[in-house]
C-alpha positions as CSV (number, residue, x, y, z in Angstrom):
1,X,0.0,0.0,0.0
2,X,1.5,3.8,-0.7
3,X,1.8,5.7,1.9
4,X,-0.2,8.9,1.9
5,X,2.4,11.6,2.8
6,X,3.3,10.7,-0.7
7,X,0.8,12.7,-2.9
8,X,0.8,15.8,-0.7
9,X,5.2,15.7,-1.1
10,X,4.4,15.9,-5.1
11,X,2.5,18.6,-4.9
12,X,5.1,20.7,-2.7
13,X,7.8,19.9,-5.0
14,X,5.9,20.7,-7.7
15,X,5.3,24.3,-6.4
16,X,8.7,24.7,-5.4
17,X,9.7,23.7,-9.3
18,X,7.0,26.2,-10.7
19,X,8.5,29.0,-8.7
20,X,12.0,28.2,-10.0
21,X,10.6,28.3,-13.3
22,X,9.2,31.8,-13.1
23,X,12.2,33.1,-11.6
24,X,13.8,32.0,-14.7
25,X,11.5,33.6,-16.9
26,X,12.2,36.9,-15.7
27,X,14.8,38.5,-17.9
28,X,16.8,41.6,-15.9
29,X,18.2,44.6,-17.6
30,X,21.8,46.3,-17.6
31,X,22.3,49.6,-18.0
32,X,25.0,51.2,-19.3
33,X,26.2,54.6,-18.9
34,X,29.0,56.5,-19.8
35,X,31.7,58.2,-17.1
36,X,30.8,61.5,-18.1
37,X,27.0,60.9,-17.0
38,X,25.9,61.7,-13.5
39,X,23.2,59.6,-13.6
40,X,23.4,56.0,-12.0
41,X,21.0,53.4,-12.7
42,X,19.7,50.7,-10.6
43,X,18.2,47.5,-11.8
44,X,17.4,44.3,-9.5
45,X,18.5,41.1,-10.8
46,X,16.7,38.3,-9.6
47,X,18.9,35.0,-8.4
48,X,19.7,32.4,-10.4
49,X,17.7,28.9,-9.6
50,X,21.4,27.2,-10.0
51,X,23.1,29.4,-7.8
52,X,20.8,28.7,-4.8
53,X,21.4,24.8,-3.4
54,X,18.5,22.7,-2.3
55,X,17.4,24.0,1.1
56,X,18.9,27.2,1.8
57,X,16.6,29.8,2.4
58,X,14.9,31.8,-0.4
59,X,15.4,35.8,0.0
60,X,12.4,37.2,1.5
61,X,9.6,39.2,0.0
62,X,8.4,42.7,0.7
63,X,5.8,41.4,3.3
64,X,8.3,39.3,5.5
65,X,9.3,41.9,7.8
66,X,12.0,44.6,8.5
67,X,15.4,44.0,6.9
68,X,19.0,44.1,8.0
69,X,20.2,47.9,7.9
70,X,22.9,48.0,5.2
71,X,26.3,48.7,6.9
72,X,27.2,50.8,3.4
73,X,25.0,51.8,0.5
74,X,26.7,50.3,-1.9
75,X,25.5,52.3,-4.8
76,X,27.1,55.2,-3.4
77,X,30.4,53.7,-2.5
78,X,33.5,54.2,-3.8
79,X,36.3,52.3,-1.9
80,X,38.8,53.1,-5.0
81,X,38.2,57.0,-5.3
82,X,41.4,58.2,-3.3
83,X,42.0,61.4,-5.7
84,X,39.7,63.8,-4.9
85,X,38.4,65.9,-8.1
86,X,40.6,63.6,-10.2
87,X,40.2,60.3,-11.8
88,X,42.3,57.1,-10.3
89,X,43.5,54.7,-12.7
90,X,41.0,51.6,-13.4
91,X,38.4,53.1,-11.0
92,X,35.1,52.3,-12.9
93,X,33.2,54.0,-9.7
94,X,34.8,57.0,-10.2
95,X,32.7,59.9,-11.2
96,X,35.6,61.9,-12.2
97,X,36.5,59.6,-15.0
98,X,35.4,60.7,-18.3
99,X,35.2,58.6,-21.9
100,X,38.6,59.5,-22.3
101,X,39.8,58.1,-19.3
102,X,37.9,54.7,-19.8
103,X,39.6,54.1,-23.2
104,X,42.7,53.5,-21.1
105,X,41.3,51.5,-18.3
106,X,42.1,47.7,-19.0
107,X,40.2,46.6,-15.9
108,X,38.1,47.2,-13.1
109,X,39.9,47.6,-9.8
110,X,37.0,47.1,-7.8
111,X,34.4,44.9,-9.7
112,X,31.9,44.1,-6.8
113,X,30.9,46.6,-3.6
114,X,28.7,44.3,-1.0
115,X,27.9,45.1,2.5
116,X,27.6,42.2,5.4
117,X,27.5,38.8,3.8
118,X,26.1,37.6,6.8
119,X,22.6,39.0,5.8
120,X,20.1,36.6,3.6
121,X,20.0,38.8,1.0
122,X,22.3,42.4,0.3
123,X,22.6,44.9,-2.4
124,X,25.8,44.3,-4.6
125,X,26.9,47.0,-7.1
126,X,29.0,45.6,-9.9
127,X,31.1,47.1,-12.0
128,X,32.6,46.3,-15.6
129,X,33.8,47.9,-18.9
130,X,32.0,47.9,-22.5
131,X,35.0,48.5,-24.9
132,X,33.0,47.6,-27.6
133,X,31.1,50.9,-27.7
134,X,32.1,54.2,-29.0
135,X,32.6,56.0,-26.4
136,X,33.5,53.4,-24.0
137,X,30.5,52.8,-21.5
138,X,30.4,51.8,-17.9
139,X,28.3,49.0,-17.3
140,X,26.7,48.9,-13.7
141,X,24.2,46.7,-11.8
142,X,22.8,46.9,-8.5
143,X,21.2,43.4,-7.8
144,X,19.7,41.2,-4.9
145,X,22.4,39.0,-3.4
146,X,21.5,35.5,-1.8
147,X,23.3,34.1,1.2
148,X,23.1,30.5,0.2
149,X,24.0,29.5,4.7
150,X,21.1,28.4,6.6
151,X,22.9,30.6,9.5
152,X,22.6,33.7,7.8
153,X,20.8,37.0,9.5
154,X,16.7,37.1,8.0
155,X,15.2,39.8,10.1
156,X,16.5,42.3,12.6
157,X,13.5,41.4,15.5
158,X,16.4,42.5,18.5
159,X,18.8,44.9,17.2
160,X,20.8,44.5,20.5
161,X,22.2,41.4,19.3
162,X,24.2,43.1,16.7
163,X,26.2,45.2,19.7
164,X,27.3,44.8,22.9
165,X,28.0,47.2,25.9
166,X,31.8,47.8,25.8
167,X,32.8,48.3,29.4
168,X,34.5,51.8,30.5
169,X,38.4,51.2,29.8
170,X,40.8,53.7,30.6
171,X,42.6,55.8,28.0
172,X,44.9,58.9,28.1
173,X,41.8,61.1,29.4
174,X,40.4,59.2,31.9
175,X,43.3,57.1,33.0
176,X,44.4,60.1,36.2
177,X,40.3,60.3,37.3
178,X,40.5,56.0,37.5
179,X,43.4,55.9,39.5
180,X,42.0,58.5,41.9
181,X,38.9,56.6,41.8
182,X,40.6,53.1,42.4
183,X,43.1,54.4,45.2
184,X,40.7,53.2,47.9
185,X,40.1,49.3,46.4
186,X,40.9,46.9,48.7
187,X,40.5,43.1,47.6
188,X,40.7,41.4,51.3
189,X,40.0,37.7,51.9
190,X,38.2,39.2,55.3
191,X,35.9,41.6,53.6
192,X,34.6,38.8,51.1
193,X,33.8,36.0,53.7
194,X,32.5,38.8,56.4
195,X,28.6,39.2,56.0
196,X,28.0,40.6,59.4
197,X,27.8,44.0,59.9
198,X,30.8,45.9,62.0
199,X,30.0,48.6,63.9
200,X,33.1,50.1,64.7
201,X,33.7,50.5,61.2
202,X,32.6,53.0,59.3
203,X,30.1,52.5,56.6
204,X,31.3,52.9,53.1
205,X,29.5,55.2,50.9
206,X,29.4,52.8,47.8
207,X,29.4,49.0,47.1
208,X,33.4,48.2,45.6
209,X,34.3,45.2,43.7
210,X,34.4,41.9,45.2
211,X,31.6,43.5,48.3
212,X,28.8,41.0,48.9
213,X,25.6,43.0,47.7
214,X,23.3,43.6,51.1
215,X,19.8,42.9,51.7
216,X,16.9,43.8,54.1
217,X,17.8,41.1,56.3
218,X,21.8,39.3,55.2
219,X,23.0,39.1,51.4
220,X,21.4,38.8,48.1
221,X,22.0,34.8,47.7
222,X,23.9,33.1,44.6
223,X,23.3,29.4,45.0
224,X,26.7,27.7,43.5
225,X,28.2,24.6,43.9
226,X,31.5,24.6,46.2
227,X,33.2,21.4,47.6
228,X,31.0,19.4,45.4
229,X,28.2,19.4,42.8
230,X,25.4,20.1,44.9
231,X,23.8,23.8,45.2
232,X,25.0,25.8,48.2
233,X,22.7,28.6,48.9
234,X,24.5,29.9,51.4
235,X,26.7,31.4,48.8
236,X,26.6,36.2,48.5
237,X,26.2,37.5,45.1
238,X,29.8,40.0,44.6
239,X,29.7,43.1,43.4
240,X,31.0,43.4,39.7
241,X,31.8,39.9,39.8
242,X,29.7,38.4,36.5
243,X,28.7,34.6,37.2
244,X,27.0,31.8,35.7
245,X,27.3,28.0,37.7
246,X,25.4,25.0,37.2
247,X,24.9,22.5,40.2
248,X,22.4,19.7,41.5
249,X,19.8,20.0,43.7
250,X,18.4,16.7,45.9
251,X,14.7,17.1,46.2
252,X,12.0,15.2,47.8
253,X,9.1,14.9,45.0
254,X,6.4,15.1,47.6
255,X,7.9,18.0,49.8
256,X,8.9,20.1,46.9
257,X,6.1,22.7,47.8
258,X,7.7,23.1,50.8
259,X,11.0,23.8,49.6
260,X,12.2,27.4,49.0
261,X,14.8,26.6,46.7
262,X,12.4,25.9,44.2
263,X,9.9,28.4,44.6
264,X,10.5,32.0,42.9
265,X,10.0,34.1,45.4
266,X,12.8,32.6,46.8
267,X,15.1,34.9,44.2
268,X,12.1,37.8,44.0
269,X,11.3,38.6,47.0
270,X,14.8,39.9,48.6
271,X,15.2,43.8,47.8
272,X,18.9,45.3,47.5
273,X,20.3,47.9,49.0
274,X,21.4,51.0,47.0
275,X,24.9,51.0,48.7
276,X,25.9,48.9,51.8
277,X,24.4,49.3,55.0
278,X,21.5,51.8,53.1
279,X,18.1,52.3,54.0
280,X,16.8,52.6,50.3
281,X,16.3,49.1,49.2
282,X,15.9,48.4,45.7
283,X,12.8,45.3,44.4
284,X,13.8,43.0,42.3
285,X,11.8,43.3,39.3
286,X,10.5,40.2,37.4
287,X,11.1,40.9,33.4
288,X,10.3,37.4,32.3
289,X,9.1,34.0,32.8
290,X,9.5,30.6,30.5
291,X,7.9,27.6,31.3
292,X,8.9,24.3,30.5
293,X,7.2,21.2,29.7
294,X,8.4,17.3,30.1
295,X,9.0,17.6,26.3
296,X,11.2,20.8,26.5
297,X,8.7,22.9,24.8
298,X,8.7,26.7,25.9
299,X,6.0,29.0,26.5
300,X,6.8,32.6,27.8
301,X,4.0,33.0,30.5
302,X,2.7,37.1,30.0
303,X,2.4,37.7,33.4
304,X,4.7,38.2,36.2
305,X,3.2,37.4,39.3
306,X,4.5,34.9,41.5
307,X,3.8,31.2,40.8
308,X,4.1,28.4,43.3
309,X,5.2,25.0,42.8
310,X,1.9,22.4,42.8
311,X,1.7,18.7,43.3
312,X,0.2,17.4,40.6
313,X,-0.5,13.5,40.8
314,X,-0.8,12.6,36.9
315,X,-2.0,9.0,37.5
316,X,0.5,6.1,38.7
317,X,3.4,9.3,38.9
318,X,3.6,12.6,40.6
319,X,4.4,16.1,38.9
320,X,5.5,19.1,40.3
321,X,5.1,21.9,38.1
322,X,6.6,25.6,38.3
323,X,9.9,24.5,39.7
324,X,12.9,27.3,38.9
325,X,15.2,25.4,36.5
326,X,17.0,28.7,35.6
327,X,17.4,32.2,37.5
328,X,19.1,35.3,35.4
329,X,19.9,38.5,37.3
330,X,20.8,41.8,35.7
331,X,21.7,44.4,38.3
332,X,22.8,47.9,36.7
333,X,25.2,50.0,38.6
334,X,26.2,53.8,38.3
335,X,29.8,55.2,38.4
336,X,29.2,55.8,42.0
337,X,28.8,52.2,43.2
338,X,25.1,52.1,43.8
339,X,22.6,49.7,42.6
340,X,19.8,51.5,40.5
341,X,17.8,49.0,38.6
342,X,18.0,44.7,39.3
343,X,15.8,42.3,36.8
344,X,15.2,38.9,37.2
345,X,14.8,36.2,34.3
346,X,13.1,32.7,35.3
347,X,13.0,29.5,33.5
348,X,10.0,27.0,35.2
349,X,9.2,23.9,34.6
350,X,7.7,20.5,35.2
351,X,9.8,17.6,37.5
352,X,9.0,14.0,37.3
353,X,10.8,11.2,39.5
354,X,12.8,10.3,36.4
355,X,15.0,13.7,36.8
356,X,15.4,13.3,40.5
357,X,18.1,15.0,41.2
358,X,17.3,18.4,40.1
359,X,20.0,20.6,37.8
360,X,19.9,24.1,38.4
361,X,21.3,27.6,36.1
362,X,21.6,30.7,37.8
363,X,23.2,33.6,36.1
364,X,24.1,37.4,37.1
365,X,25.3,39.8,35.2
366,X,26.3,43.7,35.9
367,X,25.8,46.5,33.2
368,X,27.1,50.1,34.0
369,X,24.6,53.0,33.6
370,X,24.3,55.4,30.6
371,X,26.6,53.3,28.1
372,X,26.6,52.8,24.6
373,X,26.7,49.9,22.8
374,X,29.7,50.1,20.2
375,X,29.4,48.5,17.0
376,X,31.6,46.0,16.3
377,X,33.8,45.4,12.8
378,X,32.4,41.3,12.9
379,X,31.2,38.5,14.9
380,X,33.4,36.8,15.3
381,X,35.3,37.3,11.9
382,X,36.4,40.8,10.4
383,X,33.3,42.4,7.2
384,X,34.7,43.9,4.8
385,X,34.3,47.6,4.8
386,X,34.5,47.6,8.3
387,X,37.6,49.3,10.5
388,X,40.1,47.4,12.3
389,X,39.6,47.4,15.9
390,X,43.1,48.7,17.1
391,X,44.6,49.9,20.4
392,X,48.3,49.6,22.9
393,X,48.7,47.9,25.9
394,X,50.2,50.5,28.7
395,X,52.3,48.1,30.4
396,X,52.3,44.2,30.2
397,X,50.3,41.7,31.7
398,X,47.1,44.7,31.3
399,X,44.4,44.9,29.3
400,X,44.3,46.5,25.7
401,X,43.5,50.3,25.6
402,X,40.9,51.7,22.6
403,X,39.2,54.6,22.0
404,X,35.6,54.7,21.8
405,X,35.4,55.5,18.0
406,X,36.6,52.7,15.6
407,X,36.9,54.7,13.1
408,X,40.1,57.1,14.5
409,X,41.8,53.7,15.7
410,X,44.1,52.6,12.8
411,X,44.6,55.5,10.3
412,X,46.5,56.7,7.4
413,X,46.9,60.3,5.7
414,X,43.9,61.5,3.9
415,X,44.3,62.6,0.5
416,X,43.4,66.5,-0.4
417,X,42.5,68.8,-3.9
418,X,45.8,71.0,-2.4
419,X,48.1,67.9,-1.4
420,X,50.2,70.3,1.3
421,X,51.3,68.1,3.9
422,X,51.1,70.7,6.5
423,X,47.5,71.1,6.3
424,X,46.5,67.3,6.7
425,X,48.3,67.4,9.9
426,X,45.2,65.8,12.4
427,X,43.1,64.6,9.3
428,X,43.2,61.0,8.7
429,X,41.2,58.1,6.9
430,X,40.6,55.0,8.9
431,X,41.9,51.2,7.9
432,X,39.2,49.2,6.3
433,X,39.4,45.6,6.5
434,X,40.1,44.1,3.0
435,X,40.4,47.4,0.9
436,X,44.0,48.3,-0.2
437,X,44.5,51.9,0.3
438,X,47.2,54.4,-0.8
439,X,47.4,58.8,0.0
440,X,50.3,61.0,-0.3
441,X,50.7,64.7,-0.2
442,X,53.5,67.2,-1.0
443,X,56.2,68.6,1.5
444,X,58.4,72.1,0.4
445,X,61.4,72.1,1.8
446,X,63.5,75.1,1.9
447,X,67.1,76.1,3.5
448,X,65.3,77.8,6.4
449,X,63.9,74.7,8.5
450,X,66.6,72.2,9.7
451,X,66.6,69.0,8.6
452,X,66.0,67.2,12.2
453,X,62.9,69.6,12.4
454,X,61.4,68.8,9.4
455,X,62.0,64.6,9.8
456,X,60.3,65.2,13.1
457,X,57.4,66.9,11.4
458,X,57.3,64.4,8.6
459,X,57.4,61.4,10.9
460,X,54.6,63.0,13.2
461,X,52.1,63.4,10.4
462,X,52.7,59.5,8.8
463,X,52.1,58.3,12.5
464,X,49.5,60.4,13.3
465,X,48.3,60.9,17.3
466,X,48.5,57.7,19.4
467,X,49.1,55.4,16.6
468,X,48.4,51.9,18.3
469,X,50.6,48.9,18.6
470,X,48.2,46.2,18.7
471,X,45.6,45.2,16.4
472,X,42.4,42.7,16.9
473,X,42.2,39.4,15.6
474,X,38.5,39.0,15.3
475,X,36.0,41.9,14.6
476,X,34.3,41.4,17.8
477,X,37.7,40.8,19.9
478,X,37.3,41.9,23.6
479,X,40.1,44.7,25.2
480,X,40.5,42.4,28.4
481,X,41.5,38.9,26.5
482,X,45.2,40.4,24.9
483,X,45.5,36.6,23.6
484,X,43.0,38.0,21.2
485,X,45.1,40.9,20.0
486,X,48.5,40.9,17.2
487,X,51.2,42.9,17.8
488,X,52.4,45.6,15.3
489,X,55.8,44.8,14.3
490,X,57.3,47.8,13.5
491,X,60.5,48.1,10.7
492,X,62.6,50.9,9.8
493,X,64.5,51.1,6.5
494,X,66.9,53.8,5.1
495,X,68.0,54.0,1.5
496,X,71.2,56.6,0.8
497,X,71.8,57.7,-2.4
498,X,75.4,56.9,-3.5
499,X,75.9,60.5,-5.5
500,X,75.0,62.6,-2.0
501,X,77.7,63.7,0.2
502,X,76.8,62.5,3.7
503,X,77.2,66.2,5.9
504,X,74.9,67.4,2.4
505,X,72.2,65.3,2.6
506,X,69.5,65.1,5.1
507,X,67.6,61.5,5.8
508,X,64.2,62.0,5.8
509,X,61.0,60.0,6.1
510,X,59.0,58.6,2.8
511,X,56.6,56.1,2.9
512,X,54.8,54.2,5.6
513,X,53.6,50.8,4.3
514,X,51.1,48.8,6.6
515,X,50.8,45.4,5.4
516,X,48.1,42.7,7.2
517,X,47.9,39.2,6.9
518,X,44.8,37.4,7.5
519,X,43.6,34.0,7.0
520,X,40.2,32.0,6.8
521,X,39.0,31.0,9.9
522,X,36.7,28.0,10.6
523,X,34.6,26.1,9.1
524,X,34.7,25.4,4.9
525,X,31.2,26.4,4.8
526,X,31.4,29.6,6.8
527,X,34.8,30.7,6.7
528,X,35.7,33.6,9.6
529,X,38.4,36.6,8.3
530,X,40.9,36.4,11.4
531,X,44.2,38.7,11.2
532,X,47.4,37.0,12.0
533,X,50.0,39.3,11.5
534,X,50.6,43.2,11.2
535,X,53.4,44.5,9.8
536,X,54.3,49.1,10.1
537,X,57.6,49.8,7.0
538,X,59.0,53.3,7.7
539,X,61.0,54.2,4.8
540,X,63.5,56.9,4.3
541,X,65.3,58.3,2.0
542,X,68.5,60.5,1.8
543,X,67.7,64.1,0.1
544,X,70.2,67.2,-0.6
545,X,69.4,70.1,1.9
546,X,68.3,72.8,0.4
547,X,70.2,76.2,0.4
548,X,68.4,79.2,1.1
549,X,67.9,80.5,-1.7
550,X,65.8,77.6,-3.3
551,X,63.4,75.0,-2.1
552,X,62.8,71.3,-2.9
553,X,59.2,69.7,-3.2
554,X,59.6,65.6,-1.8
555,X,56.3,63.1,-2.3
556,X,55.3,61.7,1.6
557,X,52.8,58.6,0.9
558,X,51.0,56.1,3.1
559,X,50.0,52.9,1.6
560,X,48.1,49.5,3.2
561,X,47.6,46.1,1.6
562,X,45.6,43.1,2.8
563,X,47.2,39.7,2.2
564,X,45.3,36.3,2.1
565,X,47.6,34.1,3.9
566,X,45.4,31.6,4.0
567,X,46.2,27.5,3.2
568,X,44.5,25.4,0.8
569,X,41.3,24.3,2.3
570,X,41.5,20.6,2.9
571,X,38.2,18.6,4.0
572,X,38.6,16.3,6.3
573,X,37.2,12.8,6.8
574,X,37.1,10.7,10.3
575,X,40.1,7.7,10.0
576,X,38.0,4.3,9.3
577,X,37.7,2.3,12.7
578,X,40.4,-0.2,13.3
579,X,38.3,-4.0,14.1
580,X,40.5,-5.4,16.7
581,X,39.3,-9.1,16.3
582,X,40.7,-12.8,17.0
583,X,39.5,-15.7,15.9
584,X,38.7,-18.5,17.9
585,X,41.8,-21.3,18.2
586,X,39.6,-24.0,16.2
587,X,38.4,-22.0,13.7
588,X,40.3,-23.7,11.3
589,X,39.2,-27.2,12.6
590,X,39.9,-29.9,11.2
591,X,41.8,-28.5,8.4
592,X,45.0,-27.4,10.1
């Protein structure tokens, strides 16, 4: 007999074929243009059915929701236009370029502009040449990309997610007001194990890190397990100190109304003080509750009130039902030490006698107030288009110091109409992962500066302010793991020209060349950009001081590249099991 899942498995793939076939139909335009046109235009191209495998995601329509927020508009983007009011060599994006200038083109530099390829689908410009029209044309497209991953980003539903709260670190501002404000810290065995209160001590005026967080009536609890598995509830909550433990929990099925542990006002009910040994308490507030079924299905339970575990008797077994599996605090703090705000996240759910004894989560978690989440250049991998994430590390053994803004992290000279050196001095144009950059501008030299003044000044404007000496490996690298971070190995060359007398020449520098090497990280299918080595060239060069009666114009340049260092991708296969097997002593009975 057929089954009868058959017939209704025809008629899916059947509609999944006719939709293929009317993308196919549908026939896109190009336009073409010419470079001395100022008009762009945009034509979507629908996918290819080839290009998208079996079971990857098809890009969404207009009524599926909000989409990603581009990172770059593509369409307006010109990663190759470094000559202001002047047309670069083999820049098809250009719109200084005229018909004249595309005659000698013989390729596009840049052929494709995306945005994140994380996202389902994206906007890609692409660029190419038409040599067989007269003039030469500029062909551009703007189509719909397709992610072919599963794991790709469909909708933006928690925009959170895409940022995270970048803790205060210090820098060259703020470093003087944090020492002054960590001069008092004291990280004491005493103080941490001491949950009485002293009264022939003074009170302090805020709660310091490592300080059990105070109550109405002891400490705000933290069950954890200690000498063994098993949950210890007698364990304070520290101040600043961000935890998540799992332990086990022996329970009596039939006494489990009666046991706080599992109840949620248990973790509700206590209220914090602002600051230790303060009157003005602080509730904890209940942002969310989960249950859990037996079958691990969740429902999120609307309101907030209070449940209490039940005894349910479900025929020849017992149930208890809202039991806290999982408890998630988020306190937030001010600069002052004081506790403002705490939330509470609870996971319930139903226990049987099979999963006697009971595994417990609890989480907690401290955000700072009034802080902005900073975006990051990848998660984890570096996008392209994005900045490097740079800083330096004061002294060793500490954590990596940035500045808030990623963009004035790793620079380079910025390119001008005027190209005078002296007037770029504090404007620069950040490093962009995978775009190879190049700027330069135009130095006069005359008898009346000496030569160590001016190779001061010349070395000060290719380094800019602050220029860091460590760079991120991922996109979303973190300034407290420094495993995560590659040092800038930094070379000096000099070049002397043989036809200069040495006490007539004066060493200047030329060039500074910033090379990175990155590799794919990861999986095949979803490779990860990681950078594995960075690499600052200061070049100099020997030039004949100038008398004082004339003056001598030298070329200063900056110039990064982007090097794919990676191997030749090699799938791997699991080694065949070895069978480890003797026969028996007769088996060849009665022949040998």
């Amino acid at each position: 007999m057929r089954p009868r899942g058959i017939p209704l498995l025809l008629v899916v793939l059947l509609g999944c074929w006719a939709s293929v076939s009317a993308q196919t139909e549908a026939t896109p335009a190009v336009a073409t243009e010419g470079l001395n046109s100022t008009e762009t235009a945009l034509t979507t191209f629908g996918p290819s059915p080839s290009t998208r495998p079996l079971g990857t995601p098809r890009a969404p329509g207009p009524t599926s929701g909000p989409r990603p927020t581009p990172v770059t508009d593509v369409a307006a983007l010109c990663v190759c236009d470094l000559s202001p009011a002047r047309c670069d060599v083999n820049c098809c994006c250009d719109p200084d370029c005229s018909s004249v200038d595309f005659s000698v083109f013989s390729a596009c530099s840049v052929p494709v502009v995306m945005g994140d390829n994380q996202f389902c689908s994206q906007k890609a410009a692409i660029y190419s040449l038409n040599f067989t029209a007269n003039p030469p044309q500029r062909v551009f497209k703007l189509i719909d990309q397709i992610n072919p991953s599963i794991f790709c980003i469909h909708t933006t539903n928690y925009k959170p997610a895409l940022s995270f709260i970048n803790p205060e670190m210090p820098d060259e501002n703020s470093f003087d007001t944090l020492m002054r404000t960590a001069d008092g810290f004291t990280l004491n065995a005493e103080s941490d194990i001491s949950f009485t209160t002293k009264l022939d001590v003074p009170s302090t005026a805020k709660y310091e890190y490592g300080v059990p967080l105070q109550t109405s009536d002891s400490f705000l609890r933290f069950p954890s397990s200690l000498t063994s598995s098993l949950c210890t509830d007698n364990n304070p909550a520290a101040f600043l100190v961000n935890q998540a433990v799992k332990c086990t929990r022996k329970i009596n099925l039939e006494q489990c109304e009666e046991t706080e542990a599992l109840s949620m006002a248990f973790y509700s009910s206590p209220e914090i003080r602002r600051v230790p040994d303060s009157r003005t308490k602080v509730p904890i507030t209940v942002q969310s509750i989960v249950i859990q079924s037996l079958n691990k299905t969740l429902t999120r339970w609307e309101d907030t009130d209070v449940l209490q575990p039940a005894l349910v008797n479900a025929g020849h077994f017992s149930l208890c039902v809202n039991v806290v599996l999982e408890v998630k605090y988020s306190l937030t703090y001010t600069d002052e030490g004081e506790v403002i705000k705490a939330d509470l996240s609870l996971l319930l759910g139903t226990v049987s006698n099979v999963v006697v004894p009971l595994q417990q989560k609890f989480e907690i978690h401290f955000l700072q107030e009034n802080t902005k989440p900073v975006p990051l250049s990848g998660n984890p991998g570096y996008v392209v288009g994005l900045p490097l994430a740079a800083g330096f590390q004061p002294h060793k053994g500490s954590g990596i110091i940035q500045i808030t803004n990623r963009y004035r992290q790793l620079t380079i000279l910025h390119s001008t109409t005027e190209q005078d050196c002296l007037a770029l001095e504090g404007v620069r144009t950040p490093v962009l992962f995978g775009y190879t950059m190049q700027s330069g501008c135009k130095l006069r030299l005359t008898g009346a500066l000496p030569c160590r003044l001016v190779a001061q000044k010349v070395e000060s404007l290719l380094w800019g302010q602050g220029f860091p000496d460590y760079v991120a490996s991922f996109g979303n690298s973190q300034a407290q793991d420094v495993l995560d971070w590659v040092p800038i190995h930094f070379i000096t060359q000099s070049f002397n020209r043989k036809h200069l007398v040495l006490q007539d020449s004066c060493q200047l520098p030329g060039a500074l060349v910033i090379e990175v090497k990155w590799t794919k990280y990861g999986s095949l299918l979803n490779p990860q950009a990681k950078i594995v080595n960075v690499t600052a060239n200061l070049i100099s060069s020997s030039f004949p001081e100038a008398n004082s009666g004339n003056e001598r114009t030298i070329l200063i340049s900056t110039a990064v590249t982007f090097v794919d260092v990676s191997a030749p991708a090699e799938a791997g296969f699991r080694a065949p099991p070895a069978i480890n097997a003797k026969l028996p002593f007769n088996f060849f009975f009665p022949f040998v």
